[in-house]
N, C-alpha and C positions, 0 to 999 in steps of 0.2 A: 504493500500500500504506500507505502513511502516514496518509492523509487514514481510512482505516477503521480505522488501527490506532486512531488520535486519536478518529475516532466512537464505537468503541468503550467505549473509557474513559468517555467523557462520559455514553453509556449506562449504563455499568455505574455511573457515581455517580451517575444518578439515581431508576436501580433501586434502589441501596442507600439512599439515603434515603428513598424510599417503603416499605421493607421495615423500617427504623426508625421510621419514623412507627407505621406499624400492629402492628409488637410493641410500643412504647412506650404508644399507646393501648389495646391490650388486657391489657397489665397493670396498666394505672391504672384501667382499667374493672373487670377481675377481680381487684385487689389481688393482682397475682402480682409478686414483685419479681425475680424470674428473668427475667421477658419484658421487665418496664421497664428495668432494666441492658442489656439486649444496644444498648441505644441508642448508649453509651458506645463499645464498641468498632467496631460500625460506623458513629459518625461521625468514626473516626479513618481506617478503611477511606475511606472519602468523600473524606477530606481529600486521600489519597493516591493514590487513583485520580484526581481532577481534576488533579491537578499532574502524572499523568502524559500526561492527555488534554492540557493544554496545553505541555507539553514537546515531545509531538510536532508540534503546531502548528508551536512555535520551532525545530523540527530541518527540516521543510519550507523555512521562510522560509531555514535556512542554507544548503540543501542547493540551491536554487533550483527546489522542485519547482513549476512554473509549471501543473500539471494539477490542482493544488486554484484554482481561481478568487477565493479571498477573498487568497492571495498573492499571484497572477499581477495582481489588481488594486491591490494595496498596494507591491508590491517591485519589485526589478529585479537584475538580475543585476549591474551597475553601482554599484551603490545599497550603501555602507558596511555590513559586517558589524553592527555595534553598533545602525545605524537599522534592519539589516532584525531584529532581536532585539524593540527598541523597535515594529516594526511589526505586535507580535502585538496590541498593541490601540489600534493608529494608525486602526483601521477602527469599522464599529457592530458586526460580527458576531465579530470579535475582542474587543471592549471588553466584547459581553456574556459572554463565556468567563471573560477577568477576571470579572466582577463572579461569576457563579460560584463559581470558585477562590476569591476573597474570604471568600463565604459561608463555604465550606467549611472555608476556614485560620478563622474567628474561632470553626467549631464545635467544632475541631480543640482551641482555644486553649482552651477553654472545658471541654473536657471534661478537658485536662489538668491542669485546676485542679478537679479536681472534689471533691478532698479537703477544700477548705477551704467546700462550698456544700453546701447539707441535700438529701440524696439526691432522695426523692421532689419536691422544687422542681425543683432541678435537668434531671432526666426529661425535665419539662414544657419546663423551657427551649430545649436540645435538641430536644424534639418539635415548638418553633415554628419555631428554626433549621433542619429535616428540612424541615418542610415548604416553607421561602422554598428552600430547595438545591432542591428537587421541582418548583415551580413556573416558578423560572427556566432549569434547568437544562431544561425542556419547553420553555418558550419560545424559548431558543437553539438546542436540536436543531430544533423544527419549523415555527421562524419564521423564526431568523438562526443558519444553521448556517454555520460556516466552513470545513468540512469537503467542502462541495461541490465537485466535481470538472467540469472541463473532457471534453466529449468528445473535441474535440481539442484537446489541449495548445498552448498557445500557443508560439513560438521565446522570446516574451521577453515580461517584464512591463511594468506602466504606470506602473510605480514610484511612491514612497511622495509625497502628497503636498508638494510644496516645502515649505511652509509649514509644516509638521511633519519634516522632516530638520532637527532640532535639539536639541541635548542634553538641555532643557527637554522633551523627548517620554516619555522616557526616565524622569523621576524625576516630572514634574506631573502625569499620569494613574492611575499606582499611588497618588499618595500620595493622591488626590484619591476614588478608590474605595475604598480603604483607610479613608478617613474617612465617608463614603459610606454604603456598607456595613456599617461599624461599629456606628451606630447599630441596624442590625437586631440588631444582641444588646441594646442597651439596649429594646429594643423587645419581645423576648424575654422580658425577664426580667420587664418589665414585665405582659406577657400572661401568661407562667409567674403572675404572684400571684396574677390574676383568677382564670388557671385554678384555683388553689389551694379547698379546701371555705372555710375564713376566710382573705380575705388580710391575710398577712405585713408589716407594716411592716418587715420587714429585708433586703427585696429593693431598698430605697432605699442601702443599705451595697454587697450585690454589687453591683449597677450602676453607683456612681460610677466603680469604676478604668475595665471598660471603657468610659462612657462620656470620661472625662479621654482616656483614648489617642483614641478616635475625635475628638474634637473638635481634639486638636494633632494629629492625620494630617491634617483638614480645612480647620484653619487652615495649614497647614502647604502642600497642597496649592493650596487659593486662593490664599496669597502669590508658590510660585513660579509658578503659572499668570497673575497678576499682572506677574508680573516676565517672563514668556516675553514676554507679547503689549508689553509696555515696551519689551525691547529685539528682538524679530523683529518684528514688523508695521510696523514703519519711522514711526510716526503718534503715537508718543512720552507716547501714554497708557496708564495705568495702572488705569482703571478707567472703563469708556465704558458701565454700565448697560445691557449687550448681556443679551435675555432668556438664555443660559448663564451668563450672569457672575451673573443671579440665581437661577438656578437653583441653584447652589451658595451661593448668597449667604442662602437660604431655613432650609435646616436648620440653618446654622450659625447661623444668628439667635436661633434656639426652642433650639438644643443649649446655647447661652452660657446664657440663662435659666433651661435644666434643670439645667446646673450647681451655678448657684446656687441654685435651688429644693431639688437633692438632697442641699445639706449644708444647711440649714434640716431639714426631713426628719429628715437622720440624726440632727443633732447636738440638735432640740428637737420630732421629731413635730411639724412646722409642713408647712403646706402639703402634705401628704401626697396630695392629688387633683391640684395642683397639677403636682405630679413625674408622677404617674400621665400626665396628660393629653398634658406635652409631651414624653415619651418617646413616646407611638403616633402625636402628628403629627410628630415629627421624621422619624420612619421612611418616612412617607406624603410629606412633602416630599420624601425621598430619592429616592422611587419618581416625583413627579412631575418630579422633575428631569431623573429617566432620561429621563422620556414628554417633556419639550421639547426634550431634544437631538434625540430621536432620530426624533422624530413628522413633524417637519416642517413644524409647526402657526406656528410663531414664525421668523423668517428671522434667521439669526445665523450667524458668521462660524466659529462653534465648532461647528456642529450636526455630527452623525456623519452621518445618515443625514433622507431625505425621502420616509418611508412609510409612510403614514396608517393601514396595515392594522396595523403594526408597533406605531403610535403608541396605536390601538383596543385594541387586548391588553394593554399597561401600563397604559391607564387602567381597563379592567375586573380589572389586579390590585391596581389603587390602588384600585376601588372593593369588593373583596374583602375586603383589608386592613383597610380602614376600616371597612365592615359590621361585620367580625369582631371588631374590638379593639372598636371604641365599642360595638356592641350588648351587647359581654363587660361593659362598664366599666359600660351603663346598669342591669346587673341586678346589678351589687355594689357599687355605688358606695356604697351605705349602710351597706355593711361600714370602710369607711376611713373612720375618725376622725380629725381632725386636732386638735393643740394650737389654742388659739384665739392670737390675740396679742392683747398685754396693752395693749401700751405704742405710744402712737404715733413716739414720737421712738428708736425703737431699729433692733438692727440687722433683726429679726423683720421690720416694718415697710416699713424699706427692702426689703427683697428682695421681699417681695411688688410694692413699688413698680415692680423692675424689671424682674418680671416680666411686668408689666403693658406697661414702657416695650416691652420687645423683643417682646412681642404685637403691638403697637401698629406698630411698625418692619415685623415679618412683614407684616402685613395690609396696610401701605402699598407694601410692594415685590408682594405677590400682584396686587393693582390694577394697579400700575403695569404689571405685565408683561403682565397677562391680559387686561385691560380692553379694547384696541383689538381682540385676534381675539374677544371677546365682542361686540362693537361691530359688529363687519363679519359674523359668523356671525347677528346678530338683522337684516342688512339696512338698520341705520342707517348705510353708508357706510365710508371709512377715513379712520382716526385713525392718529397716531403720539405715544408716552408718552417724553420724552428726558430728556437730566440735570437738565434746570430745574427738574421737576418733582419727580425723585430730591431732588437740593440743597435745595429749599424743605423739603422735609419732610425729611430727615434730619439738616440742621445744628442746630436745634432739640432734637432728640432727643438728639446727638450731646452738645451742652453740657450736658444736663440727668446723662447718664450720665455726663459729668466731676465733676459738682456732687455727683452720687452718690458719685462712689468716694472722693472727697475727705472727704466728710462719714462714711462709712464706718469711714472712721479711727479717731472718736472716738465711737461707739458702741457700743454693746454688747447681747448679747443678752437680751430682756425686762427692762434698764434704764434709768435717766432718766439723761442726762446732767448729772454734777455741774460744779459753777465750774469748778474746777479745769483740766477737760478743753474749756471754753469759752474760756479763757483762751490754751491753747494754740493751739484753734481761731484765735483773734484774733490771736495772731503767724503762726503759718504765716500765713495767709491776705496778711496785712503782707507779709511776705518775698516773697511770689509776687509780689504786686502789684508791688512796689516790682523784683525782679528782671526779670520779664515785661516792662516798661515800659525798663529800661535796655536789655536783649538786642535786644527789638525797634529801640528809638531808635538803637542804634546801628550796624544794619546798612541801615535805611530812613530815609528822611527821611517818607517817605508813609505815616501808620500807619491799617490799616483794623482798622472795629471787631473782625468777627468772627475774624482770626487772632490779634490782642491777646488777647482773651476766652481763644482755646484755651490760647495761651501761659501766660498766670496761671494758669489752672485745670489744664495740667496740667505744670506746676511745682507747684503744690500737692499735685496725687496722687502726683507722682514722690518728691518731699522730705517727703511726707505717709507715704507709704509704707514708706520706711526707718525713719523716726521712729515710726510705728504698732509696729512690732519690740517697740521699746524701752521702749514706754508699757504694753503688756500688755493689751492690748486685742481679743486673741484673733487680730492680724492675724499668720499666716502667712507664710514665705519665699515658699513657690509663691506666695500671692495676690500679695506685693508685686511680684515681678519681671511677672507676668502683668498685672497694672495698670501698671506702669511702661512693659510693652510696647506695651499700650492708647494711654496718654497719649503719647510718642513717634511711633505712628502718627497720631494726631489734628495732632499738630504739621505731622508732614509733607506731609500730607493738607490742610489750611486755606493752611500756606503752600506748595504747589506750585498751588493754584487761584489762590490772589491773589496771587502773585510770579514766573510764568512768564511766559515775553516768545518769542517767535519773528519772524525775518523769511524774505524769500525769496529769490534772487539766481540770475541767470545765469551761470555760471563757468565758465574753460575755465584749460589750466594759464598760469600766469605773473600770472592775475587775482588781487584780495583782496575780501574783504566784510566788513562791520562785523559785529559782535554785542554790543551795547552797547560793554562797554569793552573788549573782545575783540578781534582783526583775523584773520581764517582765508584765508589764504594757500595756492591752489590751485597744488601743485608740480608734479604730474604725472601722468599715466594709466598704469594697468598693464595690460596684458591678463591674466589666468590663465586656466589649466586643471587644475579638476580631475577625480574621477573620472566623475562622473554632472552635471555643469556646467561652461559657460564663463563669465568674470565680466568687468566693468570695472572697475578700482578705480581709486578718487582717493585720492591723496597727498596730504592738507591738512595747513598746520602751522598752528597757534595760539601765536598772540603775545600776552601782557597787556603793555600798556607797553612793546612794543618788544624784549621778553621771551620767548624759546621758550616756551612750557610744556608743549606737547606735540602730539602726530602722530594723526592719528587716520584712517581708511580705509574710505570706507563704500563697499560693491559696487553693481554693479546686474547682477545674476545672472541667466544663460539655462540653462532644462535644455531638455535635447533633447528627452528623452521624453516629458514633460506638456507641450512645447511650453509654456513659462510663464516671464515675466522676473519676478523679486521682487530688492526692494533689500534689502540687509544694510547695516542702519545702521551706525554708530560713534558711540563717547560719548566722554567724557574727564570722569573725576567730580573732585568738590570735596569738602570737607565742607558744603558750603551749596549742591549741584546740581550739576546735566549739564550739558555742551554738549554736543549732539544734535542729529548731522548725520544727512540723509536724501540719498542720492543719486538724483535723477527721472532723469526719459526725457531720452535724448539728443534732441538737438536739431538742426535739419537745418543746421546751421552748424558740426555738430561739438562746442560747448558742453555741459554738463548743468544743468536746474534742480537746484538744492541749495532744502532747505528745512533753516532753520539753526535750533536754537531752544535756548533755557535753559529746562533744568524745577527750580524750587527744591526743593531740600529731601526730593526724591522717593525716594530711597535711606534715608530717614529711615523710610518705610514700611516698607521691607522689615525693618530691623534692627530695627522695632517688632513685627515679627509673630515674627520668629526668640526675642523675649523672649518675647513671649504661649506658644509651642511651649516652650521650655524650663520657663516657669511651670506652663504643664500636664502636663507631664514629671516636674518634679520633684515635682507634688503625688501623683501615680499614684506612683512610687518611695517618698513619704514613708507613703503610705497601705499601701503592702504590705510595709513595715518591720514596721510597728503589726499588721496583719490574720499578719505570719508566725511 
């Protein structure tokens, strides 16, 4: 009963979006604004019928009804309250219900703001978020329904994958769809102008708040999906260039550029095509991100699902999308005027520059990713695209957008920089240098160029940034903390590549292993048992100098029901890095291999993306102060 109560709903919201689509188009066709408004309230209808189509979902997974088959393959009867909650989009046909609901809550969001956006626009915007609710919401009933039922019920399920019972399941998939998805309202609003008889340059104003929230949902999303596979995948990297990691890696590249492209935009009529453009490819990345998880086209450790037919229907909605927006954009493009820029040394200038640079980045991760099943589908053979190739090309870029945000500082819009502000330039610059070179000397004796480089340059945007405040040079609170969080990631990121060290060791209890100047001392084995696993845990202690410093316990976990062992690492952090223990396969001696390693500096990322989310947080709050 559940499983149809659930179909239902999902039915009934995507009838109700089709039913808003075509009143909302036949009053902007008949100028009837009776028939355009009914939009409003049935996209709040929508909102609330999907939350309750996936409620029931969530009340199956509780209730252990094992005769819908997308539970009985995700869950278990065994299997922790909280992960079988998390397990409503732990699957592909679950995640597309999410991405649904998404839709629906940003149309939801959207129309409750509707007081402050120009009626007839608005309509429009709505009528493109109806339709993406329409579309997907077809896709999930008639391709990846979850709602499908067992004929015979199974006794018990297959439970949620290992590797996903983890708290990180829980908060890095919403936030990650959340941002996702978001961009379909910047995408929106953007097609609402085309749609418009003359487009609006002020659809560059609504667009920034929601696109600021989607981009810190995204960034936001990436870091802890970052941070999951850091500390559960036992292999103590943070970012391994897996086609999902650029998949998500994609829109948020073109969204940071749209950013800055759409306060150019607002704040001087600059770039006004500019904004346009990478609002409808942010969106179309989004959609092609769905199409690599879930296609099965790219092998990756993230992927949801591996079915081509599935994979076929997102790319004929990406290639819908894309029809529709650019063919809209090729017949009005000569309607958007842009401001010219004047000046080359300002900040006009710059922004265009960077948005050039993060084109430039996009198009190098599309290759990278695409390139080899391009390769192997024309019959030239197989290829594989790895980090060396990501590294050559993005460290480059990387320091060029430090050099950017530093020189940011003292620029200003459509003016020349005077002495004045050169002079300053030439002490900052000093400071950095000269700090960068003692920080580094005195934790290495071995100094390499390019983590030095990062160091200077973003000591310069960090100490550049506060002092931009105070110079008046139009640098805002959000931008500075949002660069600050930039420059802190790059730190962490240069030195966890060139300052991480691992070894490997055989250990059983009573042994020790070095780890530079470390000593990890094997105390003992534990057996546990918990509810849905049995584990082996080691009891390490770590000693500096002869010195406890701390205990640390990494598993080597068996579930019964996926038949699967997975290690549960352990860390023990610094301010300057992990030690990051992996517990291996026992050994027929009794022993375990441990693989032991130091990551520098790699927690230095995370605390730089939680600034980037709050820089983009507080500039959305500071903008709907000013807009209230």
């Amino acid at each position: 009963m559940i499983a149809e109560i659930g179909q239902f709903w999902l039915i009934t919201t995507m009838v109700l979006s089709a039913v808003a689509c075509v009143s909302a188009s036949y009053g902007i066709i008949r100028n009837e604004d009776n028939w355009a408004v009914s939009i409003f309230p049935l996209s709040l209808l929508t909102t609330l019928f999907c939350i309750l189509s996936i409620s029931a979902l969530g009340y199956g997974f509780y209730i252990d009804d094992f005769s819908i088959r997308y539970i009985a393959e995700h869950s278990n009867s065994a299997l922790p309250v909280f992960f079988k909650i998390a397990a409503i989009w732990g699957g592909h046909e679950g995640s597309l219900l999410f991405w649904v609901l998404t839709l629906t809550l940003w149309a939801g969001l959207i129309t409750l703001k509707r007081k402050s956006i120009e009626q007839s626009y608005l309509v429009r915007v709505l009528l493109v978020l109806n339709g993406l609710i329409v579309i997907f919401s077809a896709f999930t009933l008639f391709a990846s329904n979850p709602f499908i039922i067992y004929a015979n019920t199974p006794l018990e399920g297959r439970d949620l994958n290992p590797m996903l019972q983890d708290i990180g399941l829980i908060f890095h998939p919403p936030l990650l769809y959340l941002g996702y998805v978001g961009f379909a309202a910047t995408f929106s609003f953007a097609l609402a102008a085309l749609m418009m008889k003359k487009v609006p340059s002020e659809w560059v104003g609504y667009a920034r708040n929601w696109t600021l929230l989607a981009w810190s949902l995204l960034t936001a999303g990436i870091s802890l999906g970052s941070w999951w596979a850091y500390y559960e995948l036992g292999w103590g990297g943070w970012w391994f260039w897996d086609p999902v990691e650029n998949a998500s890696l994609l829109p948020w590249l073109t969204s940071t550029a749209l950013l800055h492209s759409l306060i150019a935009s607002h704040k001087k009529k600059l770039l006004l095509k500019t904004s346009l453009i990478l609002a409808l490819v942010t969106f179309c990345l989004s959609i092609l991100g769905t199409f690599v998880v879930r296609s099965g086209v790219l092998t990756s450790v993230h992927a949801f699902a591996v079915d081509p037919t599935r994979g076929i229907i997102l790319l004929l909605i990406l290639f819908i999308a894309m029809l529709f927006s650019f063919g809209l954009y090729s017949l009005k493009s000569k309607q958007i005027q842009s401001e010219p820029i004047r000046q080359f040394i300002s900040r006009d200038f710059m922004f265009l520059v960077l948005c050039g640079l993060f084109t430039i980045a996009t198009i190098t991760v599309l290759l990278g990713t695409f390139y080899p099943m391009i390769f192997q589908i024309l019959g030239l053979g197989n290829i594989s695209v790895g980090a060396p190739y990501f590294n050559l090309l993005f460290v480059p870029m990387a320091l060029v957008a430090l050099c950017m945000m530093t020189l940011s500082i003292f620029v200003q819009w459509g003016k020349k920089t005077e002495v004045a502000t050169v002079k300053n330039a030439i002490i900052l610059v000093s400071i950095a240098v000269i700090s960068g070179l003692l920080i580094y000397k005195l934790q290495y004796h071995r100094i390499y160029v390019i983590p030095l480089a990062v160091w200077i340059l973003s000591i310069a945007v960090i100490i550049g940034s506060v002092w931009g405040i105070k110079l008046s040079t139009g640098k805002n609170l959000s931008m500075a903390i949002a660069h600050i969080g930039v420059a802190i990631v790059m730190i962490g990121a240069a030195m966890n590549s060139y300052h991480s060290f691992e070894s490997s060791a055989k250990m059983e209890p009573g042994m020790s292993a070095k780890l530079a100047n470390y000593d990890i001392y094997y105390k003992e084995t534990e057996l546990l048992v918990a509810s849905n696993y049995t584990a082996e845990q080691a009891n390490l202690v770590i000693y500096d100098n002869d010195k406890e410093i701390a205990n640390v316990y990494p598993q080597r976990r068996h579930y019964q029901v996926r038949v699967m062992n997975m290690s549960e690492p352990a860390m023990h952090w610094f301010w300057h890095g992990d030690i990051y223990v992996t517990l291996g396969e026992k050994l027929k001696d009794g022993s375990f291999a441990l693989r032991l390693q130091y990551k520098a500096y790699v927690r230095w990322i995370w605390f730089g993306s939680i600034l980037m989310c709050i820089g983009g947080l507080v500039a959305m709050m500071k903008r709907k102060r000013k807009t209230a």
